[in-house]
C-alpha positions in Angstrom: 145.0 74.8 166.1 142.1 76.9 167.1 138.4 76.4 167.2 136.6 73.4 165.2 140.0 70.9 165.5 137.6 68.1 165.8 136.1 69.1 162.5 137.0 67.9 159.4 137.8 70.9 156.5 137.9 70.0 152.5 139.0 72.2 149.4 136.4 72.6 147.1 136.9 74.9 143.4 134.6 76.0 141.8 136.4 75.5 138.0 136.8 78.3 135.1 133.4 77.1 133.6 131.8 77.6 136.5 132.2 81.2 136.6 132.1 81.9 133.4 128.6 80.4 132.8 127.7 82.1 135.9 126.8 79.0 138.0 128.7 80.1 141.3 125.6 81.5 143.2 124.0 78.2 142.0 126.9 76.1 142.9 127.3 77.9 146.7 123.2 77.7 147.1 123.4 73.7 146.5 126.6 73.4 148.4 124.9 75.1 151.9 122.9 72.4 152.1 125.5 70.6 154.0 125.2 72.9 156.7 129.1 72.9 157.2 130.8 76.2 157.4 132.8 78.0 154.9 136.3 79.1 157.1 138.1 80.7 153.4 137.1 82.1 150.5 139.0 83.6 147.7 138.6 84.2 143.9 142.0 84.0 142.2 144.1 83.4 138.8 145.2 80.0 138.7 149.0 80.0 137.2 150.4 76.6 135.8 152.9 76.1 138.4 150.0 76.2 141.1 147.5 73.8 138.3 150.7 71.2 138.0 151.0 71.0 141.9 147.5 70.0 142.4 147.3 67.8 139.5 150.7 66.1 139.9 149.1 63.0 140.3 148.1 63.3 137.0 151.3 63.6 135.4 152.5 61.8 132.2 148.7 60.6 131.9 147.5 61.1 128.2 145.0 63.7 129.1 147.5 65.6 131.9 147.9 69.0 129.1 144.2 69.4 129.4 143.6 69.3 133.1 146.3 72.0 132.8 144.4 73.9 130.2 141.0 73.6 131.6 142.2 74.6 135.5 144.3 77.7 134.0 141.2 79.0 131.7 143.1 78.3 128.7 139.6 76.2 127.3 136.7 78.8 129.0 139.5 82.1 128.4 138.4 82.6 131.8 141.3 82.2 134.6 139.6 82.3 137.2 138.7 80.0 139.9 136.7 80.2 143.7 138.4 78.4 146.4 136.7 77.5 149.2 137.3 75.6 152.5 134.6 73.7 153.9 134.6 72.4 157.6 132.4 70.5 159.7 130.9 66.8 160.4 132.3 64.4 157.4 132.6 67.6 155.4 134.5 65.4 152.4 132.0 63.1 152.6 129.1 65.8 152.4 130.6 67.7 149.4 131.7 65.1 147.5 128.4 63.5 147.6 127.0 66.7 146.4 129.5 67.0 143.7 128.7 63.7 142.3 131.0 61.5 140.0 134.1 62.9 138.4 133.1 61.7 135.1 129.7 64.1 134.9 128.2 61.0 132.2 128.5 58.5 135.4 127.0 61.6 137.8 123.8 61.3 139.4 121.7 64.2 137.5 120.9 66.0 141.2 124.7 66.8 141.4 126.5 69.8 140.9 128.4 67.8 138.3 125.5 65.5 136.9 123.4 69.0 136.2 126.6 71.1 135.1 129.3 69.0 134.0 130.1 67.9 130.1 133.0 65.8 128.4 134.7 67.7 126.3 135.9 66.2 122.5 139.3 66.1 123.9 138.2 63.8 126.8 138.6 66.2 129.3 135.9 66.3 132.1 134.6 69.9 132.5 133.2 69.0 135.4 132.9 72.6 137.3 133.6 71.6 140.4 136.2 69.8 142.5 136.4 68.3 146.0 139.2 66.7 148.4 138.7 63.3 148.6 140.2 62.1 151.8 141.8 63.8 154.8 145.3 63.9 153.1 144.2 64.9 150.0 142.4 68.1 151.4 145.2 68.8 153.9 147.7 68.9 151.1 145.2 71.2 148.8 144.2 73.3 151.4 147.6 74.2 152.0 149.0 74.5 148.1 145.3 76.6 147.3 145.0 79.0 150.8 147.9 80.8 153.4 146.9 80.4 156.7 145.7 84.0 157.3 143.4 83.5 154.8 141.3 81.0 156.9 139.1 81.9 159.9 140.6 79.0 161.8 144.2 77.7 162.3 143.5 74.2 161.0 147.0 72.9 160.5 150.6 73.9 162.9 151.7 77.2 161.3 155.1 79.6 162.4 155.6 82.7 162.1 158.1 83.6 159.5 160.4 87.2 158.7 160.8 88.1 154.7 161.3 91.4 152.9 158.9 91.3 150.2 157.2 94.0 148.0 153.4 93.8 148.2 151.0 95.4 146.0 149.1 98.3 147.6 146.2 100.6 146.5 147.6 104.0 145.3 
């Protein structure tokens, strides 16, 4: 691990209806007011393998189709999502106070999800955001959601590993 191992990191999305209402700069402007540090940052197409990962918990639950729906863009016919990785001082606490309740009804109405989120007929929360909730939970996100050259820090043990693979390059 390399600098800020003391620190505590957390995965935060911002969701498909996020972006495509254009509430990122919002979202980011509210979310700096925890003073931690962002150490990764992407924008990225969610496919369903990566959506059934992170919502395995989920699984077999009546409303478990439209998580998959709403993370993948199917709902918004946006895919697209913003990862970030957060670190510093009782960084899951910090967001997820921000972020307010899951269920944007229950959210305070200064929250990212009390001001932007909805329930949709289907009972899906669009809630536009999301947050780790514990140490585990953001340990095993952080990890499905971001390679380790893709954050600032080494947070977590990595190895080096050989493959032959084709990349993508500009032409």
């Amino acid at each position: 691990m390399d600098e800020g191992q003391d620190e505590e990191q957390t995965l935060v999305l911002i969701k498909p209806d996020g972006l495509k209402k254009s509430l990122t700069g919002n979202i980011l402007s509210v979310l700096s007011e925890t003073r931690l540090k962002i150490v990764g940052a992407k924008v990225m197409k969610v496919p369903r393998e990566l959506a059934e990962k992170h919502y395995e918990h989920l699984k077999g639950k009546p409303f478990y189709e439209g998580v998959i729906d709403y993370i993948t863009g199917k709902i918004h016919g946006e895919n697209r999502v913003m990862v970030l990785v957060y670190q510093g001082k009782d960084a899951i606490k910090k967001i997820r106070e921000i972020c307010g309740a899951t269920n944007p009804e229950e959210a305070e109405p200064t929250t990212i999800r009390g001001k932007y989120g909805r329930i949709l007929q289907n009972g899906v929360y669009e809630n536009v955001i999301h947050s780790s909730g514990s140490r585990e939970e953001a340990e095993r996100e952080i990890k499905l959601w971001m390679k380790p050259e893709e954050l600032v820090y080494r947070i977590y043990p990595t190895k080096k590993v050989k493959r032959e693979v084709e990349v993508l390059e500009w032409a």
